[in-house]
C-alpha positions in Angstrom: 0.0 0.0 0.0 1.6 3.5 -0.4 1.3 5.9 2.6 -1.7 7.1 2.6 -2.4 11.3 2.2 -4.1 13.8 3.7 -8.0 13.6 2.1 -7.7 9.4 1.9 -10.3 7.1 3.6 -8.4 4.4 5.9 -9.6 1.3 7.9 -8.0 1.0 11.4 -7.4 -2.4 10.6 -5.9 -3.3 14.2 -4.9 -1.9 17.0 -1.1 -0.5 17.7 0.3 -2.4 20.6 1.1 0.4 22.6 -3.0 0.7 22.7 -2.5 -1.3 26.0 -1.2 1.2 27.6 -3.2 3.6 27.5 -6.0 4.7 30.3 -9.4 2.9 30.0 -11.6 5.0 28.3 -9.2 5.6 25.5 -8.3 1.8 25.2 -12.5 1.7 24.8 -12.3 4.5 22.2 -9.7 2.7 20.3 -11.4 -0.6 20.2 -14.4 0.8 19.1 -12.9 2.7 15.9 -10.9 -1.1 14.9 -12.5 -2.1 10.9 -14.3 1.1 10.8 -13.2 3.9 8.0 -11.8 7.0 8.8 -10.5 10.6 6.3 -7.1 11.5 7.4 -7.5 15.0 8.4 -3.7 15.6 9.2 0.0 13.5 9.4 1.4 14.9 12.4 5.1 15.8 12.8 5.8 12.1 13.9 4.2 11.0 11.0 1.3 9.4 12.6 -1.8 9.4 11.1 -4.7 11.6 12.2 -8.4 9.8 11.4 -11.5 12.3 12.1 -13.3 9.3 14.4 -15.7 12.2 15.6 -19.1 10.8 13.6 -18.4 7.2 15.5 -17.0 8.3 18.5 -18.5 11.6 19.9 -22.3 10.2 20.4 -20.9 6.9 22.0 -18.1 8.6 24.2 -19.2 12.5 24.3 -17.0 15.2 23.6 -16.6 16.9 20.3 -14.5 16.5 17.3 -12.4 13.6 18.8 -9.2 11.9 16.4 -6.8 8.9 16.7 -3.3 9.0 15.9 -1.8 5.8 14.4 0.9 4.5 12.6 -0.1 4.1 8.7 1.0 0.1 9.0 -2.2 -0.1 11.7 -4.4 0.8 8.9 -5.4 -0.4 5.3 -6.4 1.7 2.3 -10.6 2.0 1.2 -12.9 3.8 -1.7 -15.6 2.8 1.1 -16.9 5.9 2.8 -19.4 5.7 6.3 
């Protein structure tokens, strides 16, 4: 797969390992989002991923606007939009 760009629709295909460290609630958030698909909104200066989850997450987990950031291996490419 090539790296996927700003604009592209992703799959978080599985979750990174370091997932399990994380508090609770984000764990939750992050198992949630797994074989769902996501726009990139952003590749951050690490270049992680950033995946607009708001439409899934924000009625499920409140808050507004949320994003996961992810390693591009953690995710496979899609033309299927939510």
């Amino acid at each position: 797969m090539n790296e996927p760009r700003v604009g592209d629709w992703v799959i978080l295909a599985e979750l990174p390992p370091w997932v399990g460290d994380l508090p609770e609630e984000s764990r939750a958030v992050f198992d949630h989002c797994v074989g769902h698909a996501f726009r990139v909104t952003e590749i951050d200066g690490n270049r992680n991923l950033v995946l607009d989850v708001s439409a899934l997450v924000d009625p499920v987990f409140s808050g507004d606007l949320n994003d996961v950031r992810v390693e591009s291996r953690f995710v496979r490419s899609t033309s299927t939009r939510p």
